[in-house]
C-alpha positions as CSV (number, residue, x, y, z in Angstrom):
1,X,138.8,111.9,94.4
2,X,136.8,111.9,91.1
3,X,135.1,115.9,90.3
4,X,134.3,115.6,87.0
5,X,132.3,112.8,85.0
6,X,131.4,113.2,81.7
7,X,127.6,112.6,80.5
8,X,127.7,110.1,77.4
9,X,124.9,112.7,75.7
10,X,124.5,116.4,74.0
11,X,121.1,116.4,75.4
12,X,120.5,120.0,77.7
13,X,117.1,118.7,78.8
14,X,119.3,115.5,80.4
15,X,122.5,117.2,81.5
16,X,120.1,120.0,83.9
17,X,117.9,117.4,85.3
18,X,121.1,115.0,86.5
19,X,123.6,117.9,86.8
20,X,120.9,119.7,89.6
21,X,120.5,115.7,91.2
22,X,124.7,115.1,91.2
23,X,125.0,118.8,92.9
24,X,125.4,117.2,96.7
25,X,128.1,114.7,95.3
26,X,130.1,118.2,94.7
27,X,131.0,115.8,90.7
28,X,130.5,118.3,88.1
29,X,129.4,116.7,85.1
30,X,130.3,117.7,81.5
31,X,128.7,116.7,78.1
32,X,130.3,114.8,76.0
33,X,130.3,117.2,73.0
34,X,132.4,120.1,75.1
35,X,135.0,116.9,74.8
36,X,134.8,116.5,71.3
37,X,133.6,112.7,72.0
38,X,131.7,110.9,68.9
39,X,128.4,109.2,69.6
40,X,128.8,105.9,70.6
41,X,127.2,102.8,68.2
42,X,123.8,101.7,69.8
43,X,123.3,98.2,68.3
44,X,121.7,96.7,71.4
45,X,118.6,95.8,72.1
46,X,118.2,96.4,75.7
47,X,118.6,99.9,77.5
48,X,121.8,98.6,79.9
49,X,124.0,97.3,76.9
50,X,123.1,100.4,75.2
51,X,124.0,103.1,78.4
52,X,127.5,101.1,78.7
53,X,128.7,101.2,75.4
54,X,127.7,104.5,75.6
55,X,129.7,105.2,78.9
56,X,132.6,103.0,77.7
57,X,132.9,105.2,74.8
58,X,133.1,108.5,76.3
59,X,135.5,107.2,79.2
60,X,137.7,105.9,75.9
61,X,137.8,109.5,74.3
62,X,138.1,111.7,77.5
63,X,140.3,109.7,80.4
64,X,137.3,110.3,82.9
65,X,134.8,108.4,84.5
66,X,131.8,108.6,82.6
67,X,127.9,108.1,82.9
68,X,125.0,107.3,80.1
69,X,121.6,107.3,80.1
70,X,119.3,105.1,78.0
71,X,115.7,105.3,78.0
72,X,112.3,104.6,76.3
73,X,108.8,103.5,76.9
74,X,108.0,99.9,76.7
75,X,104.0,99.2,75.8
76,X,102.6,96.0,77.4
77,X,100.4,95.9,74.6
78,X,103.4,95.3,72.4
79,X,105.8,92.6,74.1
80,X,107.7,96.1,75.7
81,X,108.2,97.9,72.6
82,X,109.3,100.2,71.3
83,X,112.0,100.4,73.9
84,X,115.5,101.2,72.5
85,X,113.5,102.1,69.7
86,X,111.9,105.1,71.4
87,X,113.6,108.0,70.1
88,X,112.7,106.7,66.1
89,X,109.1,104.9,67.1
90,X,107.6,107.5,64.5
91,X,109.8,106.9,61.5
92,X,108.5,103.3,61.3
93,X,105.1,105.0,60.3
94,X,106.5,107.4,57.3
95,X,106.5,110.6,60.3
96,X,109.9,112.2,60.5
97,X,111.8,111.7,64.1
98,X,110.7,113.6,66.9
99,X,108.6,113.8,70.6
100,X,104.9,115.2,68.7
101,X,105.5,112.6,65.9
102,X,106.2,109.7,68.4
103,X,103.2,110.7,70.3
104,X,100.6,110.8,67.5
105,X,102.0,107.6,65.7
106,X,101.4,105.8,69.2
107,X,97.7,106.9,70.1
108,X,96.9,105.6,66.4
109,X,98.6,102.4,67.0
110,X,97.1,102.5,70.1
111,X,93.6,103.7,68.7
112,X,91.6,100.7,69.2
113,X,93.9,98.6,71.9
114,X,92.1,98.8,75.3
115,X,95.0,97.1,77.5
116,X,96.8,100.7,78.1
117,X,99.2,99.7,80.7
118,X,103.2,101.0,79.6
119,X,106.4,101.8,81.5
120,X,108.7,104.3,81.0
121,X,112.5,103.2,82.0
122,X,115.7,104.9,82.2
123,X,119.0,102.9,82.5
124,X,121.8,104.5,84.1
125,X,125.2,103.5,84.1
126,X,128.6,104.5,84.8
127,X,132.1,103.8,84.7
128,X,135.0,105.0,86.5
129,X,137.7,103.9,83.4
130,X,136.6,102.1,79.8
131,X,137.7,99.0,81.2
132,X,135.7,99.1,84.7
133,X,134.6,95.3,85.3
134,X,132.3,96.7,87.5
135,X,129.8,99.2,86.4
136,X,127.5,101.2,88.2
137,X,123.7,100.0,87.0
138,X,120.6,102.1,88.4
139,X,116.9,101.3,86.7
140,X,114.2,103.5,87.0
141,X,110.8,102.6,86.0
142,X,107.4,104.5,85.9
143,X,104.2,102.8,85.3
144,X,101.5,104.6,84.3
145,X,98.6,104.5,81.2
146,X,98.8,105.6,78.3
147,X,95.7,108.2,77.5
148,X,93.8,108.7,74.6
149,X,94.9,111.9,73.7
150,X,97.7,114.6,75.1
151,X,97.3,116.4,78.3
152,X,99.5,118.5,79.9
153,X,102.3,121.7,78.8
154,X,105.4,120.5,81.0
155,X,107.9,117.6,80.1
156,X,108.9,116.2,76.7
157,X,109.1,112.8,75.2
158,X,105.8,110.8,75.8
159,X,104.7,113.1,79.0
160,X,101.6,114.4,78.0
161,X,100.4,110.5,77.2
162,X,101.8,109.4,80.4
163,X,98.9,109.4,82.7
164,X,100.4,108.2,86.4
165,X,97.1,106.8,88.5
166,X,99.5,107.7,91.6
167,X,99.1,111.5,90.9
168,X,95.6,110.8,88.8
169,X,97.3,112.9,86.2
170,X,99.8,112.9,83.2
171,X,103.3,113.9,83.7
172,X,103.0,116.9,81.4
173,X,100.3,117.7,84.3
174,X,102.5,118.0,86.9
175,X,104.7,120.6,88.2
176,X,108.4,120.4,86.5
177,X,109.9,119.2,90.7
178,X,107.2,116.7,90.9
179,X,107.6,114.7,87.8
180,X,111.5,114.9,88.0
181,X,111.3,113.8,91.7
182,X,109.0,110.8,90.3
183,X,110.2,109.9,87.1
184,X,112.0,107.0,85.6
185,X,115.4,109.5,85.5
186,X,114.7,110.8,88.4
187,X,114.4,107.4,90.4
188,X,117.4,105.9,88.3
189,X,119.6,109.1,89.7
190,X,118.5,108.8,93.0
191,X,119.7,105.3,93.1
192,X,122.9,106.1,90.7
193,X,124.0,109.2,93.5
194,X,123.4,106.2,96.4
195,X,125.7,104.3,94.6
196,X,128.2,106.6,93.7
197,X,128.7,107.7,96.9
198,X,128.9,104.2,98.6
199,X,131.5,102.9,95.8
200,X,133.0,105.4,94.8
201,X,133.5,108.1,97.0
């Protein structure tokens, strides 16, 4: 019976929105640092070869199963980039790393591109030893726009550009239960607990 998993990430933001959506599995998951387990190399280019070396890595260091996220926002408008290059977009334009720096260096990239249409995707995988031939996999995607300027005091990351035609708003707009429920986490652990629980449970 597995009750623990570690989460291949220090991030709080991360472990509270999956640790609240793993709950009804009754798996506790634990990050990574409390295990003393390094970051994991990212060479990849895509999100799933990044979220299982990830996982392998923690699943190496602790004996447990383990499960990693990788995410990013992939712009139409440029062949799906920045993708696994989300979290440094900024630092490519001389701003130093971080979510307000991403979004400004994007709406003046963006400033005169009228073809607005971007994803934001979250890979999920995990695995139940580092050897597991058979990972779990669960993509989440949400398509939205991206607006002209920030709207919005909720969420992080690219929220308050993310305007969602669905909800006619941007998810920095919308209630904290709303965008989880309708994210691209939120929809890549709704489909990662499915799994779980028919494969591993």
């Amino acid at each position: 019976m597995i009750d623990r998993v570690v989460l291949a990430s220090n991030n709080p933001g991360k472990l509270a929105e999956l640790q609240a959506m793993f709950a009804p599995l009754g798996i506790a998951l634990v990050r990574q640092g409390e295990l003393g387990v390094p970051d994991a190399d990212e060479p990849h280019r895509t999100f799933v070869e990044n979220a299982l070396a990830k996982a392998r890595n923690a699943a190496q260091h602790t004996g447990l199963p383990a499960i990693a996220d990788d995410a990013g926002l992939c712009v139409d408008a440029f062949g799906g980039l920045p993708g696994v290059d989300t979290a440094y977009y900024a630092t490519q334009f001389g701003y130093p790393k971080g979510d307000e720096h991403n979004v400004k260096a994007l709406l003046e990239q963006m400033r005169d591109i009228a073809q607005r249409r971007a994803a934001l995707v979250s890979t999920l995988v995990a695995v139940r030893t580092p050897e597991d031939p058979e990972p779990l996999i669960a993509v989440g995607r949400a398509v939205g726009e991206i607006t002209r300027e920030p709207r919005g005091a909720h969420g992080f990351g690219f929220d308050p550009v993310m305007f969602i035609p669905a909800f006619g708003r941007t998810f920095a707009e919308l209630p904290p239960e709303v965008k989880n429920a309708n994210s691209h986490r939120g929809k890549a652990a709704q489909q990662m607990v499915q799994l779980i629980r028919e494969r591993w449970l």
